[in-house]
N, C-alpha and C positions, 0 to 999 in steps of 0.2 A: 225635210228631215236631214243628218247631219249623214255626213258619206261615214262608212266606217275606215277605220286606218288599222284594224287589228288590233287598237287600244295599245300601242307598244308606248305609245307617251305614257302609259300609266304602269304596265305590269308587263315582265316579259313570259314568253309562251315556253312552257318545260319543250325540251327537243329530247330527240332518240335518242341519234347520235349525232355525232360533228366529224368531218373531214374534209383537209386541207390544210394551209397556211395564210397565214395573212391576210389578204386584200382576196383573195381562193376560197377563204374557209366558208364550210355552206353550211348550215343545220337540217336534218333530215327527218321529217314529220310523218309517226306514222297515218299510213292510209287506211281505206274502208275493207279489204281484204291484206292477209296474213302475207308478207313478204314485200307490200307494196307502201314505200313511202311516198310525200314530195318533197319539193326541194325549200328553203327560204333561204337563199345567201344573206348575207348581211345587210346589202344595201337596196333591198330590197324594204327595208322598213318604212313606215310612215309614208310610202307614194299612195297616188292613186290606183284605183281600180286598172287603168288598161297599162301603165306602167308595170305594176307588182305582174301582171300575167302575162306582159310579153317578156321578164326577167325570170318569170317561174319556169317560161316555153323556151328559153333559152341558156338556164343552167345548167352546168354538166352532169352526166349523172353519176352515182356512184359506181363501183364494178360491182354489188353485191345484190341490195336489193333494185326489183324496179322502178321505175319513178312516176308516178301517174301525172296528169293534171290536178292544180292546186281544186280537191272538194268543194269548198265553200264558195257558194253562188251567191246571187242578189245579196252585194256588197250596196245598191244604192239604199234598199232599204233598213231602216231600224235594227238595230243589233236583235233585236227580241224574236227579229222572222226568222234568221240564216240557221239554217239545218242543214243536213246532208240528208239523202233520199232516205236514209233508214229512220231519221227523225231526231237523229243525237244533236244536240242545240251548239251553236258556237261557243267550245270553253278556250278556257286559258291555256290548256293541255295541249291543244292544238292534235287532241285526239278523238278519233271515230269509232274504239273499240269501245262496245259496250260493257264488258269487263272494268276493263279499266276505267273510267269513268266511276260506275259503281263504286271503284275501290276507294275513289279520290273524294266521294260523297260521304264513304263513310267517313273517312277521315275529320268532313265536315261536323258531322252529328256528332263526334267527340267533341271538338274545337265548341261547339253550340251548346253541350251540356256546363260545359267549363265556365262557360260567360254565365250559365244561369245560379250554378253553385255560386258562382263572384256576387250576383246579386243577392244570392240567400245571406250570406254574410254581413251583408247590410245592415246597421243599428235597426231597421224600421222595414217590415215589407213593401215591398214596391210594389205599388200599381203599375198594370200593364198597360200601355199605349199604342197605337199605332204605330209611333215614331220606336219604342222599342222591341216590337214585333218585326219592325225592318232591321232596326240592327241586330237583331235573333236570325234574322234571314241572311244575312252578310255574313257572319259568324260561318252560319252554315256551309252555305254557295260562294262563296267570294274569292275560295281560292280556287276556284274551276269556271264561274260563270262569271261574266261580262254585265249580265242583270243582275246580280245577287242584290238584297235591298229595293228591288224597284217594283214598281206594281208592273202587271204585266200589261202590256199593249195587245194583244192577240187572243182569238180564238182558243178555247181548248176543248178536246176531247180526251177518252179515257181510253185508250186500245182502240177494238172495232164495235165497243159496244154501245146502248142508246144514248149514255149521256154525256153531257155537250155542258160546257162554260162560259156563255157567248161573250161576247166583250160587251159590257154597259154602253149605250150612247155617248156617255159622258167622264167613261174611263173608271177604272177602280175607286180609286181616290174617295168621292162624293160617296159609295158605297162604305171605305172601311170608317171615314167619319160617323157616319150611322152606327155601325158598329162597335165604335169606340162610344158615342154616347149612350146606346139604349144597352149593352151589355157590358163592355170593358169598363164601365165608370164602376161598377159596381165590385171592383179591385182594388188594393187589395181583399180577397172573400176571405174570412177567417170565420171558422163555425167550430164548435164542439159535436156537431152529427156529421158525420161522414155521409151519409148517405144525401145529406143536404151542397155538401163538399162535391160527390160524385156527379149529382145533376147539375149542377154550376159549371164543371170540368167539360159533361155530355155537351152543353149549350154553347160554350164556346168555343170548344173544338167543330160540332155538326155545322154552325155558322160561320164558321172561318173556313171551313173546308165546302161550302155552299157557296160562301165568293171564289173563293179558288184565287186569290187577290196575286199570287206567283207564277212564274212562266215555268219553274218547277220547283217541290223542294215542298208543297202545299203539307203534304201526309206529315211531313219530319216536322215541319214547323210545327204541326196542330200536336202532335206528339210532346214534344220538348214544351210548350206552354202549360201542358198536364201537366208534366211536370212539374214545374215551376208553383202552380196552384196548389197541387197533391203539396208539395212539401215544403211551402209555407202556411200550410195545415198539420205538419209534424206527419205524413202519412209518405209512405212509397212511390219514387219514380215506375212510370211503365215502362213495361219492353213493347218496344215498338212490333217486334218480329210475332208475339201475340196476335197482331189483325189479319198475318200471314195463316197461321197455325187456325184462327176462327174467322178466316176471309168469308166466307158467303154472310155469316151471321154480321159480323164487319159493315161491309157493304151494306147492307139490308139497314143497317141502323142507319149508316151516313145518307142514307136516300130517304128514312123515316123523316129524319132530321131538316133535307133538302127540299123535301116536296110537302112534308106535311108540319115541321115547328115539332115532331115530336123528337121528346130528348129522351125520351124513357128507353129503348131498346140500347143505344150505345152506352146509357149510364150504369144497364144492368151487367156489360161485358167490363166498363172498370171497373164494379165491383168485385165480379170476380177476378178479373187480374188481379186485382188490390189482396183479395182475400189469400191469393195464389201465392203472390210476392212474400207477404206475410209469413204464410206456410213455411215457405220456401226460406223465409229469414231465421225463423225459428227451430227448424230443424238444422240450420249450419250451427246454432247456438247451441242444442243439445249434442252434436257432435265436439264441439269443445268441451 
């Protein structure tokens, strides 16, 4: 596997703050608690692993906050393993609060709706691909995450609870081609029954979110592909924040979905969102 370098040849890492001068000046990255940065001087970029950390153990520190050791471990392996112990994934941010991160994600889901509007405009609706499912994921993740676009390489679990997304033998990949053939061919879906529309949406969302094909970013992606379907059927975007509002019932579908091929219970909750959306468009309408 390739060593990591912190990817600075490709993108640089947002910093705190900066102090000093010249060939001094250091950027100061925060840490996993409130007050604690580290350090990355300048020429610390693009070295190796035991380089960058005997330059991290050896920059000055600031007078203000304290400076811990540089978080991020197992630098030999794959960009896709490095976490820090609470499980926040190597970003671009070169940040461990979980707050922020979040904030940086949604940023993303904007950035991801805007590329899907760009394809509505299209003379012709587009079929969905694998290959454009990754760049719907890049959109999203890309300006925070290192894998944004890539299928995941690792393990995944949901919290502390039963279910688990092992990694295929033979990598996502041979998985989302199946996918693209027996479901995504069948794109673009253009129907005059919505309710035909909604279980099309159920099915490719429960089986995208059954491969779990992302190291994260899974939910928003299955999300935004509704999307995309919903409204080159002339019908309503979801809100995502809806699976929050009917989590257990939520869950309960995407595990119908996972375990048993049924699409019936998550199709019946985009209806109702659908019908909710609607409500909700038509009552701004009677206030004008």
């Amino acid at each position: 596997m390739t060593r990591i370098r912190w990817r600075w040849e490709e993108k640089d890492f947002g910093f705190r703050f900066k102090s000093g001068k010249g060939k001094g000046r250091a950027e100061f990255y925060q840490a996993s608690s409130p007050g604690e940065f580290y350090v990355v001087p300048p020429g610390q970029r693009k070295l190796e692993k035991e380089r960058l950390d005997a330059l991290a153990e050896n920059a000055p520190a600031p007078t203000a906050p304290q400076v811990i050791a540089n978080p991020w471990r197992n630098y030999n392996l794959h960009w896709d393993w490095i976490e820090s112990a609470d499980g926040i994934c190597l970003n671009y941010a070169g940040c461990l609060h979980q707050e922020e991160v979040a904030r940086r994600e949604d940023e993303g889901v904007g950035r991801a709706r805007e590329f899907v509007l760009g394809l509505l405009d299209r003379p012709e609706p587009v079929p969905i691909t694998t290959a454009l499912i990754r760049q719907l994921h890049r959109e999203l993740m890309g300006d925070i995450y290192p894998f944004a676009g890539e299928w995941r390489t690792v393990d995944l679990h949901k919290g502390d609870g039963p279910t688990r997304w092992p990694l295929p033998p033979f990598g996502i990949e041979p998985i989302m081609d199946t996918f693209e053939h027996d479901i995504l061919s069948r794109t673009p879906f253009l129907s005059t029954e919505n309710d035909a529309v909604y279980l099309y949406v159920s099915e490719v969302m429960n089986e995208l979110l059954a491969i779990h094909p992302f190291r994260e970013g899974n939910g928003r992606t299955a999300f935004i592909l509704a999307d995309l379907i919903l409204m080159q059927n002339s019908l309503l975007p979801l809100n995502a924040y809806d699976q929050h509002r009917h989590e257990v019932a939520y869950y309960a579908a995407c595990e119908a979905g996972r375990l048993q091929k049924n699409y019936v219970p998550l199709r019946g909750l985009i209806a109702e969102w659908e019908e909710e959306a609607m409500a909700s468009l038509e009552g701004l309408r009677d206030e004008q």
